[in-house]
N, C-alpha and C positions, 0 to 999 in steps of 0.2 A: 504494500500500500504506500500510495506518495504523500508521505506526511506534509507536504504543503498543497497540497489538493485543500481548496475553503471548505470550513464547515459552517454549519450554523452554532451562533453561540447563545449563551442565554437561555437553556430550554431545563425546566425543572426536572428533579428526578421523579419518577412511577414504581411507589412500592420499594423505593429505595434504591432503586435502578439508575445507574445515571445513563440520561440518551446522547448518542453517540450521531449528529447529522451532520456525512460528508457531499459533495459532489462530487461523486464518482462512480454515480451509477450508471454509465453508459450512453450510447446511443436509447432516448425514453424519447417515447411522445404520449402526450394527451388526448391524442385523437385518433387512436388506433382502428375505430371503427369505419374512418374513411377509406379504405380499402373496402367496404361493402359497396358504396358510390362510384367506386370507381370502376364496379365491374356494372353495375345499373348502367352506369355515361358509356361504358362500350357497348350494351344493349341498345341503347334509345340512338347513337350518336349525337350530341346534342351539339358538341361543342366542335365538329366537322360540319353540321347543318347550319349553326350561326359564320362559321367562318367562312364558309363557301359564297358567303353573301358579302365578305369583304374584297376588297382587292388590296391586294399586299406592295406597296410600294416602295419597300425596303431593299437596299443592297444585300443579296444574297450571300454575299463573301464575309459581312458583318452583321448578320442574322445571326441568333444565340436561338431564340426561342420562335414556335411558329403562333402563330395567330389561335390556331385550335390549343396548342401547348397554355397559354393565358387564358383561354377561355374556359380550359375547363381545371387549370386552378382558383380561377376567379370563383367557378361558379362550386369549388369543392367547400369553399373557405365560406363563402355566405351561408350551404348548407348547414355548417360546423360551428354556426355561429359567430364567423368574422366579417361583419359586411362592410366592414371599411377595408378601402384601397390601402391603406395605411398598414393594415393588419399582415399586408404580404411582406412586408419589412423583415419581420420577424420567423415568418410560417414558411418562409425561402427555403429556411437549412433545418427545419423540421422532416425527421426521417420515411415518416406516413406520410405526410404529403409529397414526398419527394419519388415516394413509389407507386402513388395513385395517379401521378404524373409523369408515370413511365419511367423512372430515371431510379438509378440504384441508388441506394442510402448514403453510402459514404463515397465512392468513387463518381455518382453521377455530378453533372452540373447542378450547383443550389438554382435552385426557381427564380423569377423575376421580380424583379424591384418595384415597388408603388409607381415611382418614373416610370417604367414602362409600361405599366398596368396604363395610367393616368392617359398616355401617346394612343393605346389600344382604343380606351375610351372616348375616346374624342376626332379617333378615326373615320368613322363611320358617316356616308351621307344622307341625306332626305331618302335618296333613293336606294343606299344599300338598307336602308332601316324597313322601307318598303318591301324590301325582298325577301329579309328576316320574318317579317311578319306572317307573310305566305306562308315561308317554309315553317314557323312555328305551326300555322293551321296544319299543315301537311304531315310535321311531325304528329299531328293532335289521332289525324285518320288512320296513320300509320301505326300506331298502339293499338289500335283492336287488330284483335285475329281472325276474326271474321267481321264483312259487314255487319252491322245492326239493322234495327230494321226500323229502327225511332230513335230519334236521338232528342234530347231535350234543349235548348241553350237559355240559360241564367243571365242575363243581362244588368248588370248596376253600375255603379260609379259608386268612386270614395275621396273623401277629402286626403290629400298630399300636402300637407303645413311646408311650406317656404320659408326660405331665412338668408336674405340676401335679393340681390337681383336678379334671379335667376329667368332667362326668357319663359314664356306662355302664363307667367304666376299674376293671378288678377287679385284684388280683394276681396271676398267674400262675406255679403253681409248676412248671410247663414250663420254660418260660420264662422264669424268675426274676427278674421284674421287673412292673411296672405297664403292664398293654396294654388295648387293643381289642383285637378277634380279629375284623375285617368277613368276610363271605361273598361271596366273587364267583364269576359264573358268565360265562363264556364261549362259544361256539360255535366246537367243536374247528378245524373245516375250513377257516373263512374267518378265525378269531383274532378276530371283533368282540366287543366287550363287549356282556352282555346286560344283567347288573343287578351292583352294587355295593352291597353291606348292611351299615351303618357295627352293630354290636352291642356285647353284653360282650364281658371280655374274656376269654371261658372257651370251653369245647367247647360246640358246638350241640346240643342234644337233639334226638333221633330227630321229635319232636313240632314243634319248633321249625325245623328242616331240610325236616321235609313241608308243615309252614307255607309258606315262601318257595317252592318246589315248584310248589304247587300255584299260586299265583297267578301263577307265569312261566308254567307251562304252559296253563293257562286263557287269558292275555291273549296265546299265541302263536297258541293257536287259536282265538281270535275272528277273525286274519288269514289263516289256515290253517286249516280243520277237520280236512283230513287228511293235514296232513306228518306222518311216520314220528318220534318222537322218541324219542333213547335217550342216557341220562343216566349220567355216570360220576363218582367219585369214590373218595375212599380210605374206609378202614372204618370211621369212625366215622358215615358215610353210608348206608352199609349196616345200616339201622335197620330193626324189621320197620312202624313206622307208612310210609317214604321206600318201603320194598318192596312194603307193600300200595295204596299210591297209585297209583305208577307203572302198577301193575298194573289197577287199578280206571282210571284214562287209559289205559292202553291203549298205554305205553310202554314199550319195555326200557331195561336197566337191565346194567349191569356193577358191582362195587362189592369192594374189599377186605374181606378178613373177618378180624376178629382169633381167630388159635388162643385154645382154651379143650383142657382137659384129655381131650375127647370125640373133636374134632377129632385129637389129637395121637396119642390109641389107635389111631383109626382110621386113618391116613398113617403110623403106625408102620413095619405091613410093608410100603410104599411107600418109608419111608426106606430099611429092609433091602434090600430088591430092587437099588434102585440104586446103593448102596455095593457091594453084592458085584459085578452088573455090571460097575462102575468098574473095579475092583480087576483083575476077568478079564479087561475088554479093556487093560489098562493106559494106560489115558485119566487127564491132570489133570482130568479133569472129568468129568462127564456129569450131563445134564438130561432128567428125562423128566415126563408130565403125566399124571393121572389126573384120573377124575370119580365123583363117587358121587351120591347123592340125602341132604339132610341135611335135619332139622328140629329147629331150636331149641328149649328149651322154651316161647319168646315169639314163637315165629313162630305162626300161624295155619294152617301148609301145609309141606309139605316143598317143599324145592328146589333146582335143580342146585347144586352146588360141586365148584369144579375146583382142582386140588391141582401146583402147582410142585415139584416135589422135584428137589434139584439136590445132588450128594457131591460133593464134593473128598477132598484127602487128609487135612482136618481136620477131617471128618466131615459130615455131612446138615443141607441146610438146606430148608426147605419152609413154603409160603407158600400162602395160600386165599382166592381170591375166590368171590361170589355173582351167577348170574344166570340171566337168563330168555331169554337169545339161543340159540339151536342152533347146530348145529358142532359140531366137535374142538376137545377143550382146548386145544391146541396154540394152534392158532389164535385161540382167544379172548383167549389168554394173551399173549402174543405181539406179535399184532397189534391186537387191540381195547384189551385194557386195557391194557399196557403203553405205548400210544401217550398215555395222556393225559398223559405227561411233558411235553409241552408246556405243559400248561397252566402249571408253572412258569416258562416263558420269557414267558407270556403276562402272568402275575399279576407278574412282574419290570417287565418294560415297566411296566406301570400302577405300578408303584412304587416303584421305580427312579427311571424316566426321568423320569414326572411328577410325580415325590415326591407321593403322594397322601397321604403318613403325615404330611403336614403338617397334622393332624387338633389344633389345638394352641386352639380357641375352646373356652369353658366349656360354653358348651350343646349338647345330642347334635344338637340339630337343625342350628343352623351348622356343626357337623364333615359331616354328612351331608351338608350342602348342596354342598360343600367337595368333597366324596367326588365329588360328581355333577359339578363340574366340573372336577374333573380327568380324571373318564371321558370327559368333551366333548375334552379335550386331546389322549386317550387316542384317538377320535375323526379328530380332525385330524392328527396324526400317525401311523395307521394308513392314513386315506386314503393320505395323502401315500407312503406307502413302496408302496401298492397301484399309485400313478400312474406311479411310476417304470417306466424300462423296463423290456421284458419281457426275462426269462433275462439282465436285470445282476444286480451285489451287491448292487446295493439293497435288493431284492424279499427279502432276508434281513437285510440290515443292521437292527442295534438303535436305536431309536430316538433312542440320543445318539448316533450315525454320522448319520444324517440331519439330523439340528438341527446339526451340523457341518457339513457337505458343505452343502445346502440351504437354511437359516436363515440362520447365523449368517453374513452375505455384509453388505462395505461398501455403502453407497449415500448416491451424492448427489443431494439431489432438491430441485427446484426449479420453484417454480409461478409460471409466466408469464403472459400474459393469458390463451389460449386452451385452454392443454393443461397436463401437466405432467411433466416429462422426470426421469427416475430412468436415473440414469449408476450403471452395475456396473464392479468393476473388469476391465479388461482379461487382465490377468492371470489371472483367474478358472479355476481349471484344469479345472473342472468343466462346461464350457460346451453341448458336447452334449447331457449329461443334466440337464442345467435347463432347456433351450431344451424337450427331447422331456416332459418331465415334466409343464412348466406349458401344453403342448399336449395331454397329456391331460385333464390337470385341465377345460381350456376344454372338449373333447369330453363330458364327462360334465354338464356344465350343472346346471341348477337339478333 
C-alpha cells in the first residue's frame, strides 16, 4: 500500500474500531448501470438517427470524437442524471461511461469536453433540426414490431421558465413569468415520445396546432397508411382548423371545449335536472352526461358535444368536450377522454426526470436540439423501465426510481489483457431484477 495515497481524516471510531479511508480503491464508478443504456442506444440507434441529420464540417485529420460518439454521451449522462453540458467535464474519465461509449476504460481516449459538447450544440440548423424531427417520428414507428392497428396521440404543451435572453421566450401572463411553452405529443398506450416542439412562449393557434398535426400525421402514415388515428387534447386544441384536418385525415379526434354563453343556455336545464335529482335521491353527488349537436359560428359543420354535468350541495358544475367518435357520453367521457391524464405523468417524466427545461443556450435552434436529446434520454429510460420485469414495480416506477434502483450502482472495473471485469457490489439488493432486466434488454437486440 502507498502510504501517501490521501485518506480521509476526521472520521470517529464504531464500536471502538478506528476507520481507516484511503483512495485507492481503483478504477470505481457510480454509474455502473449505464452499460444497460448502452446496449438499449444500440437497439433503438438513436444517436446514429440524430447524427445523420447533421453534417459534419470538421477536419477529418483533427476529429477526436464523431458527432454520434457526443450524442450518445450527451444523451447517456442526462439519463444518469447529469443534464448539464458542464457535467461532461468531469464524467470524461469516468470508467462506465467510457465503455458505454465504446472506448476501453483505461487505454481508451477520455470523452469530450463541455467545449465541444457546447460547438455540437449549436451546430445544428432550422433545417437539420427539421430532419431530426422526422427521423425522431420514424424512430417512434420503428419501435413497434408489428403494425398497430390504433394508435392514440396525446397532445399538450408545458411551461419552459427562461432566464436570460434566450430567443422565442415571451412573457406569460398565465404564468407570470418569462417561458417557452414547447408542444409534445405522445402515444397514449405504449407512453413513447413522438415529437417535442421547442416554441413561444404563448398558446398555440388553432393554425399553428394543425401545422405540427399535420406533419406527424402524414410522416406516420408514410409507415402506416392505415393505422386508425385518434388524437386528444385539452381545449384550446379543439380549434375548428385541428377539427377540420383531423377530419379531412381521416382521424378522430376527442378535444375539451371551453363554455361560451351559448353553451351554458343550453346545459342550463341539464344543470336543473341534476341538482333537483341530487336533492330527491339524497346523494353528495350525482353525475350525469348528455349530448347534443353544436355549431360554432367558426366551425364549418355542426358537431357532437357531450356535456358533464355533475351537482353537489354547492351547486352545478359542467364541462364540454368535442368529437367525432360514436358511443354514449358516458363512455367517451369517462373512459376516452378522461384517460389522457396520463399524458401529465408522461410530459413529467420528460421533465422532470430528464430536466428537458434545461433549454438555457441563446439560440432557439440549440435549445431545440437540447429538447431532442433529452427525448433520446427520455428514450432510454422508457426502454429500460419496458425491460424490467413483467407484473414488478418497475413496469410503473418513475423514472428517478429507476436511475436509482438500476443506474446509479458502484463498479469497479478493470481492463486486463484479454477481457474486462466490472465487479458490482455484493450487497446489491436488487440482484434478481438487474440480472432478469439486462437479459431482456440482450433478447431484444439490435
Amino acid at each position: 500500500m502507498n502510504e501517501t495515497t490521501p485518506y480521509l481524516p476526521g472520521l470517529s471510531p464504531v464500536v471502538g474500531k478506528e476507520l481507516l479511508v484511503r483512495f485507492d480503491g481503483g478504477r470505481l464508478s457510480s454509474d455502473g448501470g449505464v452499460l444497460l443504456l448502452r446496449e438499449i442506444e444500440n437497439g433503438l440507434g438513436l444517436a446514429e438517427v440524430l447524427s445523420s441529420c447533421l453534417k459534419d464540417e470538421r477536419d477529418p485529420s483533427s476529429t477526436t470524437h464523431t458527432q454520434a460518439d457526443m450524442i450518445r454521451a450527451r444523451m447517456f449522462a442526462i439519463a444518469c442524471g447529469y443534464e448539464d453540458c458542464d457535467d461532461l467535464d468531469v464524467l470524461r474519465f469516468d470508467p462506465a461511461f467510457k465503455l458505454a461509449c465504446g472506448r476501453l476504460p483505461e487505454m481508451g481516449d477520455d470523452l469530450m469536453s463541455q467545449p465541444t459538447l457546447s460547438r455540437l450544440e449549436n451546430a445544428p440548423s432550422w433545417r437539420d433540426l427539421g430532419r431530426m424531427g422526422l427521423s425522431m417520428i420514424d424512430l417512434f414507428c420503428d419501435s413497434f414490431k408489428s403494425v398497430p392497428k390504433r394508435i392514440v396521440l396525446d397532445i399538450d404543451d408545458t411551461p419552459d421558465t427562461a432566464h436570460g435572453g434566450q430567443q422565442l421566450t415571451l412573457f406569460n401572463a398565465h404564468y407570470d413569468e418569462y417561458v417557452f411553452q414547447p408542444i409534445h405529443i405522445f402515444e397514449a398506450t405504449t407512453s413513447k415520445p413522438v415529437l417535442s416542439l421547442l416554441r413561444p412562449g404563448k398558446r398555440p393557434s388553432g393554425q399553428e396546432a394543425a401545422g405540427v398535426l399535420k406533419h406527424v400525421i402524414r410522416r406516420i402514415r408514410r409507415h402506416w397508411p392505415r393505422v386508425e388515428i385518434m388524437v386528444r387534447g385539452d381545449g384550446h386544441y379543439g380549434t375548428p382548423e385541428v377539427m377540420e384536418l383531423l377530419e379531412d385525415q381521416g382521424c378522430s379526434y376527442i378535444f375539451g371545449l371551453p363554455g361560451n354563453a351559448r353553451l351554458r343556455k343550453t346545459g342550463q336545464p341539464w344543470c336543473e335536472d341534476v341538482a333537483v335529482r341530487r336533492a330527491q335521491q339524497g346523494k353528495d353527488k350525482l353525475r350525469r352526461f348528455f349530448q347534443t349537436d353544436y355549431q360554432a359560428k367558426s366551425w364549418s359543420r355542426a358537431r357532437k358535444v357531450i356535456a358533464r354535468v355533475e351537482a353537489t350541495s354547492k351547486g352545478s358544475d359542467i364541462r364540454f368536450v368535442v368529437t367525432n367518435l360514436p358511443g354514449r357520453a358516458k363512455v367517451l367521457y369517462e373512459k376516452i377522454y378522461c384517460a389522457r391524464g396520463r399524458m401529465e405523468n408522461m410530459i413529467k417524466d420528460h421533465k422532470l426526470y430528464t430536466k428537458s427545461d434545461r433549454t438555457s443556450c441563446h439560440r432557439w435552434e440549440a435549445n431545440q436540439f437540447r429538447l431532442f436529446l433529452h427525448t433520446g434520454a427520455y428514450w432510454l429510460l422508457h426502454r429500460l423501465r419496458q425491460a424490467a420485469p413483467r407484473r414488478s414495480l418497475w413496469r410503473k416506477a418513475t423514472f428517478e426510481t429507476l436511475r436509482r434502483v438500476f443506474l446509479k450502482i458502484a463498479a469497479r472495473i478493470e481492463e486486463l489483457k484479454s477481457r474486462i471485469r466490472i465487479a458490482l457490489p455484493s450487497s446489491y439488493p436488487y440482484r434478481p431484477a438487474f440480472i432478469a432486466t439486462a437479459g431482456r434488454i440482450a433478447a431484444l437486440g439490435p
